[in-house]
PDB file with one MODEL, atoms N, CA, C and O in Angstrom:
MODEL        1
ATOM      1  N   UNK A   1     -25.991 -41.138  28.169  1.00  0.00           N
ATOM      2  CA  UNK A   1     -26.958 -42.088  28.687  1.00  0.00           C
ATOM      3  C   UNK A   1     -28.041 -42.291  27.643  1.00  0.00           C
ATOM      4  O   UNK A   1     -28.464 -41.283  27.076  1.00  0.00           O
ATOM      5  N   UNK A   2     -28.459 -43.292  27.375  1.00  0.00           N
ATOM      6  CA  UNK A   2     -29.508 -43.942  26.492  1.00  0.00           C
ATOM      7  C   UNK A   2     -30.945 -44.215  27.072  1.00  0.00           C
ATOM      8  O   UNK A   2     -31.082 -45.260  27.708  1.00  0.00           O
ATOM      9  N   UNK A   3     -32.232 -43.228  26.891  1.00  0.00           N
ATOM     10  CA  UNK A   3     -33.135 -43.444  27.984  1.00  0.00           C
ATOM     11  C   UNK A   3     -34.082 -43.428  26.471  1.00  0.00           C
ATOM     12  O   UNK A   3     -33.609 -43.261  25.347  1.00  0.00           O
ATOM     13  N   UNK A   4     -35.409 -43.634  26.787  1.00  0.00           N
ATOM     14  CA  UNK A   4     -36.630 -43.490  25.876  1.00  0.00           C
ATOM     15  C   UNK A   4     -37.400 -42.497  26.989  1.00  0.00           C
ATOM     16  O   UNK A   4     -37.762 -42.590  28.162  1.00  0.00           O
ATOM     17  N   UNK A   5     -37.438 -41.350  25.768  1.00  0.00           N
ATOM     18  CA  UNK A   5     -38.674 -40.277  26.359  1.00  0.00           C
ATOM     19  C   UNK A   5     -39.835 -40.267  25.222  1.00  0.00           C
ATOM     20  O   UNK A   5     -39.971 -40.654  24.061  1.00  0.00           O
ATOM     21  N   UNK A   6     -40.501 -39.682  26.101  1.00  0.00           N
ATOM     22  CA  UNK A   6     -42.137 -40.180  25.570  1.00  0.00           C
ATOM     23  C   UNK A   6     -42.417 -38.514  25.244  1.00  0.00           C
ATOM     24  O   UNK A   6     -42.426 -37.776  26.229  1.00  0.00           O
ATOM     25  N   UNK A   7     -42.637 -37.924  23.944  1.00  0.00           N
ATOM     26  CA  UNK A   7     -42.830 -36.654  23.588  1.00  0.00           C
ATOM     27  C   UNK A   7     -44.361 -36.443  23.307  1.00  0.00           C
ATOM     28  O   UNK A   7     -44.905 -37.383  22.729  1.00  0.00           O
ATOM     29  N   UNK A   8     -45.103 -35.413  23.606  1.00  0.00           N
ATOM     30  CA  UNK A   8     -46.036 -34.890  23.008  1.00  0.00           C
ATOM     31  C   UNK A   8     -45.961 -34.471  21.369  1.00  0.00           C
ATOM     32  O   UNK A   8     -44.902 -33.954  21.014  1.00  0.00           O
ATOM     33  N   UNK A   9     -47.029 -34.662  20.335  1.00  0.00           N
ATOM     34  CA  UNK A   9     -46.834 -34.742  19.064  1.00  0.00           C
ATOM     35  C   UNK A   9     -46.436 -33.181  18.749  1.00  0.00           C
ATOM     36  O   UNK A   9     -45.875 -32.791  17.725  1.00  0.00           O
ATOM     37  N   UNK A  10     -46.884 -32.316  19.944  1.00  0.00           N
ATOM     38  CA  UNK A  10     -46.697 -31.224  18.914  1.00  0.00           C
ATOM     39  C   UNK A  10     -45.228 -30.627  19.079  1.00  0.00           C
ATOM     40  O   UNK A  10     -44.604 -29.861  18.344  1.00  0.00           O
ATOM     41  N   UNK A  11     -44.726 -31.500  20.824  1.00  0.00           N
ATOM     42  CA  UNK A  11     -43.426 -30.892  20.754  1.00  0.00           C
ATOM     43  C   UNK A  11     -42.264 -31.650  19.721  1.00  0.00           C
ATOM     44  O   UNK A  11     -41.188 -31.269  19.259  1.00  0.00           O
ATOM     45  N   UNK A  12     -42.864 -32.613  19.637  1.00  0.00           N
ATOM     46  CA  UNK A  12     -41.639 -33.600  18.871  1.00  0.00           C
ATOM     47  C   UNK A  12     -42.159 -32.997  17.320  1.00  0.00           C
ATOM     48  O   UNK A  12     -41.343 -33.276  16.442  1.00  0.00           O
ATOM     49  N   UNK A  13     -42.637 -32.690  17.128  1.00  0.00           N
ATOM     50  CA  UNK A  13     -42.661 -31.567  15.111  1.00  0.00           C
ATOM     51  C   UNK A  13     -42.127 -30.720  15.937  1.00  0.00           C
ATOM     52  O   UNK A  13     -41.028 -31.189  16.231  1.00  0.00           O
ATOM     53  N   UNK A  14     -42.289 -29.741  16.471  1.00  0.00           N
ATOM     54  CA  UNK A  14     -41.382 -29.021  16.926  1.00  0.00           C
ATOM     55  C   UNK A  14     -39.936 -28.811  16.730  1.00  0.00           C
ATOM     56  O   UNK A  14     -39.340 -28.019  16.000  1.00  0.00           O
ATOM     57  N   UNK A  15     -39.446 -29.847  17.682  1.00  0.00           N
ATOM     58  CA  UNK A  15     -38.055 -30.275  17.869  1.00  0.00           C
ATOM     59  C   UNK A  15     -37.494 -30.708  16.135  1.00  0.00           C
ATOM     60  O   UNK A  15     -36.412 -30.399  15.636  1.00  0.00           O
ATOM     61  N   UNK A  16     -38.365 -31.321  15.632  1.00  0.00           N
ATOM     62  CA  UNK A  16     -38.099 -31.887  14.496  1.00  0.00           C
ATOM     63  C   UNK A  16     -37.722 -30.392  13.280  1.00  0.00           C
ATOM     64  O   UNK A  16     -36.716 -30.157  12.611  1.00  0.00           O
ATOM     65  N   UNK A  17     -39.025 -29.641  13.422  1.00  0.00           N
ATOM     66  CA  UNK A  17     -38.320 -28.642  12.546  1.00  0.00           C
ATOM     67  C   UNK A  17     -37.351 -27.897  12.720  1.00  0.00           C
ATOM     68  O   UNK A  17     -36.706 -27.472  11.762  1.00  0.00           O
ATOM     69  N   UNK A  18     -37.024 -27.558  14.131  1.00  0.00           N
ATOM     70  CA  UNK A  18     -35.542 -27.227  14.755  1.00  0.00           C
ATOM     71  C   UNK A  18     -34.384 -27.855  14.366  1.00  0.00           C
ATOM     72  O   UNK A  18     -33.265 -27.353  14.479  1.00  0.00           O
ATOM     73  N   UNK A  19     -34.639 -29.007  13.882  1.00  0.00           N
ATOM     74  CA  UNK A  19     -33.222 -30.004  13.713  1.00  0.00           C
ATOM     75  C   UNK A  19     -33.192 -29.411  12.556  1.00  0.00           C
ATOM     76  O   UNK A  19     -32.262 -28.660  12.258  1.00  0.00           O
ATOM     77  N   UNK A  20     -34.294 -29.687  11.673  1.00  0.00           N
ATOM     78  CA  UNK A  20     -34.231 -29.576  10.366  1.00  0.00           C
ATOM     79  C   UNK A  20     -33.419 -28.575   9.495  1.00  0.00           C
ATOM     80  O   UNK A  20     -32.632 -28.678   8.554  1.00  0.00           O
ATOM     81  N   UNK A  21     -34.270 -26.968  10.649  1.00  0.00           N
ATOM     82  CA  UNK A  21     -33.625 -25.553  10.307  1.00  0.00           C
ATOM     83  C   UNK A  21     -32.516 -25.311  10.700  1.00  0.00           C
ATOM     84  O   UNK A  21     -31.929 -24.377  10.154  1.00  0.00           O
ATOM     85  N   UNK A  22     -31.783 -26.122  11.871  1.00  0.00           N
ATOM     86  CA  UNK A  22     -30.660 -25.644  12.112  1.00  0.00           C
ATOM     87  C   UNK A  22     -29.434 -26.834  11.527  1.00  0.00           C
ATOM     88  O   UNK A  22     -28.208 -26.874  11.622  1.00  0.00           O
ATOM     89  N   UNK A  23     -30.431 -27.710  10.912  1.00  0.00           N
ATOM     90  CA  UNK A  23     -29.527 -29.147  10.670  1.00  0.00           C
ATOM     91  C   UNK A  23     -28.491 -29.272  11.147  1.00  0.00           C
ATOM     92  O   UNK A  23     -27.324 -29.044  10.829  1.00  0.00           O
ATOM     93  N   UNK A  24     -29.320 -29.898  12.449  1.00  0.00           N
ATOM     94  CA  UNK A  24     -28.267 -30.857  13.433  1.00  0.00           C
ATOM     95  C   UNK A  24     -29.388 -31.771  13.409  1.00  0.00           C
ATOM     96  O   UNK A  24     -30.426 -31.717  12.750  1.00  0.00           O
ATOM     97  N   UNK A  25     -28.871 -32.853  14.485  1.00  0.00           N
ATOM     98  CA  UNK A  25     -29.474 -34.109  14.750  1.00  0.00           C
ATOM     99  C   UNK A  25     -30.581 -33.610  15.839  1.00  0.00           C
ATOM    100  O   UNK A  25     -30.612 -32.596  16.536  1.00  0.00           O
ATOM    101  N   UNK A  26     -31.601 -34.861  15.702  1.00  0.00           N
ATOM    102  CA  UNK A  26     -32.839 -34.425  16.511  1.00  0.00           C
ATOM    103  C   UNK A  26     -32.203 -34.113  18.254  1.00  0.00           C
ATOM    104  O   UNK A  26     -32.186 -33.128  18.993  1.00  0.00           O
ATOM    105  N   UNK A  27     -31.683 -35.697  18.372  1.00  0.00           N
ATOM    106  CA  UNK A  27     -31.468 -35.331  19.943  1.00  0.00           C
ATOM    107  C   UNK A  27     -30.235 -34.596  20.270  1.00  0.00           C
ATOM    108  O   UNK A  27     -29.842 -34.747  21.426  1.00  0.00           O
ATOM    109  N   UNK A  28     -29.272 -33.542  19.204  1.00  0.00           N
ATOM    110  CA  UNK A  28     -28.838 -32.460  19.341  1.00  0.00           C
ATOM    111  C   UNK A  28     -29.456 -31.342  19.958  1.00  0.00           C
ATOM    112  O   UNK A  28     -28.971 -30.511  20.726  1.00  0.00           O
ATOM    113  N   UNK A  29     -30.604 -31.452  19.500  1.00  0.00           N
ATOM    114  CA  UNK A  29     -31.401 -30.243  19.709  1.00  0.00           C
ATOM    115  C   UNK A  29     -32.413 -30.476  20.586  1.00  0.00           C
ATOM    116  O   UNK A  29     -33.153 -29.516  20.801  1.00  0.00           O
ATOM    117  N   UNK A  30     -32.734 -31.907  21.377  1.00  0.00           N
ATOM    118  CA  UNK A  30     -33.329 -31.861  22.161  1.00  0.00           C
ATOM    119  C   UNK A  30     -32.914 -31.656  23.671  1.00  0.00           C
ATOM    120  O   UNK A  30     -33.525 -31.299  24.679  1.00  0.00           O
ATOM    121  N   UNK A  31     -31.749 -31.995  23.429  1.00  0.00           N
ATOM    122  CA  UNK A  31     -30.439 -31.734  24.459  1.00  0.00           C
ATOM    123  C   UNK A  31     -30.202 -30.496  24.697  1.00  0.00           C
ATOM    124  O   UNK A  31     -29.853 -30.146  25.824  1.00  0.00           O
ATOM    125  N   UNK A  32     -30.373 -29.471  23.515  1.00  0.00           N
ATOM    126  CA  UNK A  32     -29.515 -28.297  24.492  1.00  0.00           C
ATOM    127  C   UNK A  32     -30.847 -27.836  24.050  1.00  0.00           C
ATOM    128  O   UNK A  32     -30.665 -26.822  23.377  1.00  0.00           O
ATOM    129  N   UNK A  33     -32.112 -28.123  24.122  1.00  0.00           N
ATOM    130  CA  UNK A  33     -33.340 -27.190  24.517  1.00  0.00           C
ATOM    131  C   UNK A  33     -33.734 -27.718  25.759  1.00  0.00           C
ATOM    132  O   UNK A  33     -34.332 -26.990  26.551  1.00  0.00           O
ATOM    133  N   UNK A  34     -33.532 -28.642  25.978  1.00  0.00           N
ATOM    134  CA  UNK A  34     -33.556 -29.076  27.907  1.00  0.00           C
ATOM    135  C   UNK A  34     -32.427 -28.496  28.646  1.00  0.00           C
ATOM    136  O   UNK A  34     -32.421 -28.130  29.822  1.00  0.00           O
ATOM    137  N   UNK A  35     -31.146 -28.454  27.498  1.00  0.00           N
ATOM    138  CA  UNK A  35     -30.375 -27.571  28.734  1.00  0.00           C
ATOM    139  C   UNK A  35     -30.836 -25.928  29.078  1.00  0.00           C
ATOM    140  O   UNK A  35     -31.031 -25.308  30.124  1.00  0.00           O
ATOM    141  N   UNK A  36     -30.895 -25.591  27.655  1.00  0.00           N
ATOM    142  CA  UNK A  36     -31.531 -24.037  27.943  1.00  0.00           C
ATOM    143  C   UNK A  36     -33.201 -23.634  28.705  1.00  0.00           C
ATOM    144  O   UNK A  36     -33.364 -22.514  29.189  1.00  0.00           O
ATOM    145  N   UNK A  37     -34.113 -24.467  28.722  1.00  0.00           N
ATOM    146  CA  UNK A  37     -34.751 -24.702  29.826  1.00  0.00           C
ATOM    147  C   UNK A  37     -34.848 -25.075  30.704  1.00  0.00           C
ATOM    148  O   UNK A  37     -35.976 -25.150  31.192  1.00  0.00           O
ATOM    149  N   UNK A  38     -33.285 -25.697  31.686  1.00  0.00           N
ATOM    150  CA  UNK A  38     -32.778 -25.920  33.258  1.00  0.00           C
ATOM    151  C   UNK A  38     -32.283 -24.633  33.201  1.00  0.00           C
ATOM    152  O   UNK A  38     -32.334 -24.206  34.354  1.00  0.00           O
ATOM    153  N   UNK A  39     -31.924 -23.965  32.616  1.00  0.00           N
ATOM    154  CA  UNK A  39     -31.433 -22.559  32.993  1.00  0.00           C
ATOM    155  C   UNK A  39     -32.086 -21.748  33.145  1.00  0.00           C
ATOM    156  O   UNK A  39     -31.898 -20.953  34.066  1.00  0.00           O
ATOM    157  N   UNK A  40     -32.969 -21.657  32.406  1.00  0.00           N
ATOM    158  CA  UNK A  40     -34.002 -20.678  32.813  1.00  0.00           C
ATOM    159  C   UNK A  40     -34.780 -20.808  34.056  1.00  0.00           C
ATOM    160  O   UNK A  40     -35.243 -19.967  34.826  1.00  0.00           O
ATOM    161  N   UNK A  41     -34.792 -21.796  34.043  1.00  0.00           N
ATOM    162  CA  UNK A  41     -35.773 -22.814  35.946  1.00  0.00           C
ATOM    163  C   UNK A  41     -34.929 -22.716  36.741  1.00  0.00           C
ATOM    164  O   UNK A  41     -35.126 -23.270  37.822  1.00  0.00           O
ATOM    165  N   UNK A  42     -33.721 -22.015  36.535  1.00  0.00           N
ATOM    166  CA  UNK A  42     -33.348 -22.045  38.307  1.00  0.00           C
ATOM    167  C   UNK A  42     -33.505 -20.997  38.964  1.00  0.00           C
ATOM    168  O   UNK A  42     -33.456 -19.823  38.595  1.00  0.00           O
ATOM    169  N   UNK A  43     -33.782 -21.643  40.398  1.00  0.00           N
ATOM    170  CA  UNK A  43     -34.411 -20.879  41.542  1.00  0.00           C
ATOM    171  C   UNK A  43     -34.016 -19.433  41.231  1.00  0.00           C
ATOM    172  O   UNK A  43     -32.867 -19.330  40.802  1.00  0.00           O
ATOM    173  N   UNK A  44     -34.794 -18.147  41.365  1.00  0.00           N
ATOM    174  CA  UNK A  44     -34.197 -17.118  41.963  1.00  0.00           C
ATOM    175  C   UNK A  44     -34.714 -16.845  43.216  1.00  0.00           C
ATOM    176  O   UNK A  44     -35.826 -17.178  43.628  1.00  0.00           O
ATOM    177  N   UNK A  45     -33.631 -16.060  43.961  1.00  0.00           N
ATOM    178  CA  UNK A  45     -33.806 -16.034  45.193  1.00  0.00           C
ATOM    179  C   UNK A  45     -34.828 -15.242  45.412  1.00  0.00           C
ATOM    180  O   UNK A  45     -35.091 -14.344  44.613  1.00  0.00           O
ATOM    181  N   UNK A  46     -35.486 -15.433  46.414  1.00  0.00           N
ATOM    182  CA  UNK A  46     -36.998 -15.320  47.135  1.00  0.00           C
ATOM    183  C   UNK A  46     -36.299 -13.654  47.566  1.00  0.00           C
ATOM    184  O   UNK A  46     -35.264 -13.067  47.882  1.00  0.00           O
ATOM    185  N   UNK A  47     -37.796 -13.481  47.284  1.00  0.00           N
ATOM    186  CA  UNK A  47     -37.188 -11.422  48.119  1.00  0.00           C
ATOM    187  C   UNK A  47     -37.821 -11.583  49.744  1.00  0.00           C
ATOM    188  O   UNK A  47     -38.837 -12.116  50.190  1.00  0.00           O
ATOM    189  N   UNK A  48     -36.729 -10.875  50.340  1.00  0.00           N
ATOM    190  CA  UNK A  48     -37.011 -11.135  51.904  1.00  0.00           C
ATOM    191  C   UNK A  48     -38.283 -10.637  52.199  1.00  0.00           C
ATOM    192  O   UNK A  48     -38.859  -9.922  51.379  1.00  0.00           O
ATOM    193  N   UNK A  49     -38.761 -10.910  53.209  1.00  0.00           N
ATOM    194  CA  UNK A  49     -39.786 -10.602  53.860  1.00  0.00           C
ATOM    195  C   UNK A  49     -39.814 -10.202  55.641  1.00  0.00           C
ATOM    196  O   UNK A  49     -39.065 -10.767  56.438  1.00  0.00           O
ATOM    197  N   UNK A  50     -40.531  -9.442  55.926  1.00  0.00           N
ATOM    198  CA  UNK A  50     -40.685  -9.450  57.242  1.00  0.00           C
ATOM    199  C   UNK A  50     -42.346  -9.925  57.700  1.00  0.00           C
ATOM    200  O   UNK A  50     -43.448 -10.148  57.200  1.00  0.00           O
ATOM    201  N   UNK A  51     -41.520  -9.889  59.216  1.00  0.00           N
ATOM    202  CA  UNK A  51     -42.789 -10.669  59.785  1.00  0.00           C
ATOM    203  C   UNK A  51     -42.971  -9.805  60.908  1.00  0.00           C
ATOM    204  O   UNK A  51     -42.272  -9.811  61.921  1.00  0.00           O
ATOM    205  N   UNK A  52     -44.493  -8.649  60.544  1.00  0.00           N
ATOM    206  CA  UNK A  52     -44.672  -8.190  61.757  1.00  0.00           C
ATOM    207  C   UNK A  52     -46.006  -8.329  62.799  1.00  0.00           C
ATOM    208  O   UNK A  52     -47.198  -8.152  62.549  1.00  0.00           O
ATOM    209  N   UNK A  53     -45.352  -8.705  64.036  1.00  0.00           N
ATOM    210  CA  UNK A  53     -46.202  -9.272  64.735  1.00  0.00           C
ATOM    211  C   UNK A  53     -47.364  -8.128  65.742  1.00  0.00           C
ATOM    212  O   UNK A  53     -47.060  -7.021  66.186  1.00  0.00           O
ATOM    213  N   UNK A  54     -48.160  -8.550  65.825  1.00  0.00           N
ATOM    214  CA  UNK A  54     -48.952  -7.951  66.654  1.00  0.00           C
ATOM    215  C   UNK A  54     -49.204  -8.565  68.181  1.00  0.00           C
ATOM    216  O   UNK A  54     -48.647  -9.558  68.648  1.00  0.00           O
ATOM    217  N   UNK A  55     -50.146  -7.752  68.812  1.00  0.00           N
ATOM    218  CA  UNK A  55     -50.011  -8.157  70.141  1.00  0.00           C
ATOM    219  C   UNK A  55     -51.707  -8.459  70.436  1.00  0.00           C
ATOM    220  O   UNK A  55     -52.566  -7.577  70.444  1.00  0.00           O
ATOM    221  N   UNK A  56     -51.956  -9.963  70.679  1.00  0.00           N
ATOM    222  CA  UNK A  56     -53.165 -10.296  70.566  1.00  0.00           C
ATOM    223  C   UNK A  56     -53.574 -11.339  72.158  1.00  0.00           C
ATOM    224  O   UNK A  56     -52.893 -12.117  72.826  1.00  0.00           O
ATOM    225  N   UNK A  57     -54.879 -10.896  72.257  1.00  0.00           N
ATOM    226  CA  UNK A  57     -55.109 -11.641  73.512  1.00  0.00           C
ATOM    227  C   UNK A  57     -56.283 -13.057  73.491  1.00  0.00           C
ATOM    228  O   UNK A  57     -57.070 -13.318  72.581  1.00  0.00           O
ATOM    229  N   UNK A  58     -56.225 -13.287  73.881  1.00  0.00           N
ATOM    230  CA  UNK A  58     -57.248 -14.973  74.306  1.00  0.00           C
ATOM    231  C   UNK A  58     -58.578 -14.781  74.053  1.00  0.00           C
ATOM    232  O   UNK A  58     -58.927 -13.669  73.656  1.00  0.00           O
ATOM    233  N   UNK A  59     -59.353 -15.608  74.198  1.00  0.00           N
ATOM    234  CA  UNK A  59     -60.813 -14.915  74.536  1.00  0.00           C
ATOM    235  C   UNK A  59     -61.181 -14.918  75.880  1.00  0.00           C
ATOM    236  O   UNK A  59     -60.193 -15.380  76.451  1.00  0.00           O
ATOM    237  N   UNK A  60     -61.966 -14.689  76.648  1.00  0.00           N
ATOM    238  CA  UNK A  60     -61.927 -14.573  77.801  1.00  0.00           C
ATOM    239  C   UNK A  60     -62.271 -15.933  78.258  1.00  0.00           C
ATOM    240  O   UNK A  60     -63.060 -16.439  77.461  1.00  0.00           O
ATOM    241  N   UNK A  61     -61.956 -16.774  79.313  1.00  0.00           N
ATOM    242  CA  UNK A  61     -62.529 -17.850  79.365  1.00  0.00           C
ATOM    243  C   UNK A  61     -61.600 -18.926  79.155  1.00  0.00           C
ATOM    244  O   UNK A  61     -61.594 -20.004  79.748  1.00  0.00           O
ATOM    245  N   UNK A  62     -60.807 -18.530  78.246  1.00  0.00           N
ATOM    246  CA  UNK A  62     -59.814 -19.688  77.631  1.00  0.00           C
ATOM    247  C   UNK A  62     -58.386 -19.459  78.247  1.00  0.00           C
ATOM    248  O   UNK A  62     -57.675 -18.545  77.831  1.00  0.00           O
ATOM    249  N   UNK A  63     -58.038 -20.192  79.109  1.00  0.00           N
ATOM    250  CA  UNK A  63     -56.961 -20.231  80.020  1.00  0.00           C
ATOM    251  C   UNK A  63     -55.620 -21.143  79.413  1.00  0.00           C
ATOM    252  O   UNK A  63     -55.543 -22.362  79.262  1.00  0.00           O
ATOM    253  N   UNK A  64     -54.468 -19.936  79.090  1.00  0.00           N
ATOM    254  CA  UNK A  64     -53.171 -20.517  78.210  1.00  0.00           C
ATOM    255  C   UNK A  64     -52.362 -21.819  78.810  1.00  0.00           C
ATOM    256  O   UNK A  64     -51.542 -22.534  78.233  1.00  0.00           O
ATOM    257  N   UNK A  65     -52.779 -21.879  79.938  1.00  0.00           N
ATOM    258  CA  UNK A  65     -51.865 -22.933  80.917  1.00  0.00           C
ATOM    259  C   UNK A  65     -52.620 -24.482  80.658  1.00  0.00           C
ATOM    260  O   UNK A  65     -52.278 -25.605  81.028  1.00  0.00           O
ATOM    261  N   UNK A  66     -53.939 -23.949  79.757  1.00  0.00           N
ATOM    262  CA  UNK A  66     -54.331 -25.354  79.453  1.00  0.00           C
ATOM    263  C   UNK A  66     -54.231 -25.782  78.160  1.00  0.00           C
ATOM    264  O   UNK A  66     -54.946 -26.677  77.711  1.00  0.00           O
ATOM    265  N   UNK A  67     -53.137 -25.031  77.333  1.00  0.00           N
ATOM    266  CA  UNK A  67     -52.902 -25.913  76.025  1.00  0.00           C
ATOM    267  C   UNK A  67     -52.304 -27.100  76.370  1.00  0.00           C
ATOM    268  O   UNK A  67     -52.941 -28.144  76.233  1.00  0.00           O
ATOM    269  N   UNK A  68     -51.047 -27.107  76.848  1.00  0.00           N
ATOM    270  CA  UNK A  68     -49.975 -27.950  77.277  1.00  0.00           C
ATOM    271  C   UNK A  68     -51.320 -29.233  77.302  1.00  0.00           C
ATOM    272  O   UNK A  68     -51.546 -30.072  76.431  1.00  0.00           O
ATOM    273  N   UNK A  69     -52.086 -29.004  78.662  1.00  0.00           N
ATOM    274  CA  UNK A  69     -53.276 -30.360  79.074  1.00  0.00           C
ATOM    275  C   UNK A  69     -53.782 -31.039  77.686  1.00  0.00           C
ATOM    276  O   UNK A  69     -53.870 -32.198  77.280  1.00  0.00           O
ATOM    277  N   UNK A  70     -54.051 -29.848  77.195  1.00  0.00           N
ATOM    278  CA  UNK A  70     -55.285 -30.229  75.410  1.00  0.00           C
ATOM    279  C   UNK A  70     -54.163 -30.998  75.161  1.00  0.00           C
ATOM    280  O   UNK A  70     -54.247 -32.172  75.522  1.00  0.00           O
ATOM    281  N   UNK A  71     -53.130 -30.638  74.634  1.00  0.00           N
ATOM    282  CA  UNK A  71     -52.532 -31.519  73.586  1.00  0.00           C
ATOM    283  C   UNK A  71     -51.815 -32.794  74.035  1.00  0.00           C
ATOM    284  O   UNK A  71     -51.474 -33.704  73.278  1.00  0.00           O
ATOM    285  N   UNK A  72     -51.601 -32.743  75.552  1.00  0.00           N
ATOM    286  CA  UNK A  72     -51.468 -34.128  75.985  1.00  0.00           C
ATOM    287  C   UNK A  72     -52.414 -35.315  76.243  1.00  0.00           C
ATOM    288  O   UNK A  72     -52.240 -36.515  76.455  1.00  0.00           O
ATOM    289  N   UNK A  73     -53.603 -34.414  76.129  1.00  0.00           N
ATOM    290  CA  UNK A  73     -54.803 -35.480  76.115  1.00  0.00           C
ATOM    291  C   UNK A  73     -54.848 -35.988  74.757  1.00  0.00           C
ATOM    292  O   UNK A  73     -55.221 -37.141  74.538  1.00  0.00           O
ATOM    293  N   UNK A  74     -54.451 -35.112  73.734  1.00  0.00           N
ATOM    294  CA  UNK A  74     -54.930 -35.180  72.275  1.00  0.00           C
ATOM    295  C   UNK A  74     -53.457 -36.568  71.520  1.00  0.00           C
ATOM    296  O   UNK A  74     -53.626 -37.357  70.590  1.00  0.00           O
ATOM    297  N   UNK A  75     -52.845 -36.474  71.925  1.00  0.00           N
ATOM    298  CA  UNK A  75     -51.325 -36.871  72.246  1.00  0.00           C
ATOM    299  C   UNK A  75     -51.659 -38.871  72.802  1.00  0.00           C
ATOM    300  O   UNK A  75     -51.402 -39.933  72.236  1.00  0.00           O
ATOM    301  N   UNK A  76     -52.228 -38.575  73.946  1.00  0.00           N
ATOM    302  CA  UNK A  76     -52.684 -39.741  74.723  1.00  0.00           C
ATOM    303  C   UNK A  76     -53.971 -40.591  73.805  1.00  0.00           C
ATOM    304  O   UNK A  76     -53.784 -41.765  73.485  1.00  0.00           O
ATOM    305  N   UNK A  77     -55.178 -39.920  73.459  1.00  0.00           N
ATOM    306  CA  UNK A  77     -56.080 -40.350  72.419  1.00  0.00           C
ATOM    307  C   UNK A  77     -55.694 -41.206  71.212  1.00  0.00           C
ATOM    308  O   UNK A  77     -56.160 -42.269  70.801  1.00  0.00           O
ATOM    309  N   UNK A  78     -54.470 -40.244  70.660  1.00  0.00           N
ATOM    310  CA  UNK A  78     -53.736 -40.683  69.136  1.00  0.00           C
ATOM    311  C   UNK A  78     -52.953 -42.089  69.745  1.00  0.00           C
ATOM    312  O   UNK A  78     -52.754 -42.990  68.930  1.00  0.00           O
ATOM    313  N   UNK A  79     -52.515 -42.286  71.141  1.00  0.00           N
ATOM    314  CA  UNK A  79     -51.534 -43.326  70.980  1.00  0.00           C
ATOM    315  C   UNK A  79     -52.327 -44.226  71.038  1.00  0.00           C
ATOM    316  O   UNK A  79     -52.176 -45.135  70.221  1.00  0.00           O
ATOM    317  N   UNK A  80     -53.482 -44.313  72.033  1.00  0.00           N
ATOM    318  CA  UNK A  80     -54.466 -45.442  72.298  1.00  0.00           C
ATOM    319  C   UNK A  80     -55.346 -45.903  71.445  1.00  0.00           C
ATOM    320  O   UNK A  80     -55.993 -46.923  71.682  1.00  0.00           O
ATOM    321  N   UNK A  81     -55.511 -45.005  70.039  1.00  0.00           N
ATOM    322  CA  UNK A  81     -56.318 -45.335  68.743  1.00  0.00           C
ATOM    323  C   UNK A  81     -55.341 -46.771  68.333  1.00  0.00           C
ATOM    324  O   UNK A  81     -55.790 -47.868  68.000  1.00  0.00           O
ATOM    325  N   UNK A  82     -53.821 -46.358  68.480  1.00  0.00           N
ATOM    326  CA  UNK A  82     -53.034 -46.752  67.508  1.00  0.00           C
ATOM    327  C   UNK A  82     -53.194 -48.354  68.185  1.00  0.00           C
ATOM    328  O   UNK A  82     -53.562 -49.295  67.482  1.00  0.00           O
ATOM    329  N   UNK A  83     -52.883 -48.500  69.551  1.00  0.00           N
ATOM    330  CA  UNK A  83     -52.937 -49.340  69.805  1.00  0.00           C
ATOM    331  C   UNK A  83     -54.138 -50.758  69.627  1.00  0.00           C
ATOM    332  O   UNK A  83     -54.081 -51.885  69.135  1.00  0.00           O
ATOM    333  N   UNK A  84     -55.422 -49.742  70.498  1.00  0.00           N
ATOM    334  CA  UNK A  84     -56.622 -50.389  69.790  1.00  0.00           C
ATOM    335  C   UNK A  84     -56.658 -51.145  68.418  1.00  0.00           C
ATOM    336  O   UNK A  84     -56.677 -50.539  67.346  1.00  0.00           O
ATOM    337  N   UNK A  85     -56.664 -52.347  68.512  1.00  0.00           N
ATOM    338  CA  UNK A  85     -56.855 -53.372  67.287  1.00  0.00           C
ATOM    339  C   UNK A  85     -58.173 -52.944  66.244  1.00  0.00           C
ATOM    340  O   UNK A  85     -59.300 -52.897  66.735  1.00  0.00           O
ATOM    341  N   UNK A  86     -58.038 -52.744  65.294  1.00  0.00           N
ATOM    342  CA  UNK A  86     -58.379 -52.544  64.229  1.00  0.00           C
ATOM    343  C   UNK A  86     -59.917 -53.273  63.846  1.00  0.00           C
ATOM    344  O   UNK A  86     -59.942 -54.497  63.976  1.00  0.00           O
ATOM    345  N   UNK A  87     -61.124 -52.634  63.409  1.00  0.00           N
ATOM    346  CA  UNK A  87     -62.618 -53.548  63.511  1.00  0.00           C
ATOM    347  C   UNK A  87     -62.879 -54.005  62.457  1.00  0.00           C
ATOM    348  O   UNK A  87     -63.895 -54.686  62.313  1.00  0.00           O
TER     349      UNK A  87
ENDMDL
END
C-alpha cells in the first residue's frame, strides 16, 4: 500500500541512519521498525484480580425502596427536557 506519513525530524534522521548502517532502503526499515514495535504493544494479559466486598449500611433516614422512585423521577425530568423546545 502507498500512503504518505508525516515523520518527526528526529525520527526520520533516525530511520535514515538505520538505512544507511544497515543499507537497506529507507522504507525497508521503516517497515520492520513498525513491525517490531506492534510486537512489542501487544496486549499482555491483565493479572486477575479480586473483588472483595464488604458489608455496608445506608445512612439512617435514607430508605432503599426509594431509589427505584429517584431514578424514575430523574428518568421522567431527562425525557421532558428533551422534549421541551429549545430557547
Amino acid at each position: 500500500m502507498r500512503t504518505t506519513l508525516t515523520l518527526d525530524d528526529d525520527l526520520a534522521a533516525r530511520l535514515a541512519d538505520l538505512a544507511n548502517l544497515e543499507r537497506k532502503a529507507f522504507k525497508v526499515v521503516v517497515n520492520e521498525t513498525i513491525r517490531r514495535g506492534l510486537l512489542e504493544t501487544r496486549p499482555v494479559a491483565a493479572k486477575p484480580f479480586k473483588v472483595r466486598p464488604f458489608a455496608t449500611k445506608l445512612k439512617p433516614g435514607i430508605d432503599p425502596r426509594g431509589f427505584n422512585k429517584l431514578y424514575d423521577d430523574l428518568e421522567t425530568d431527562d425525557y421532558l427536557r428533551k422534549l421541551s423546545p429549545k430557547r
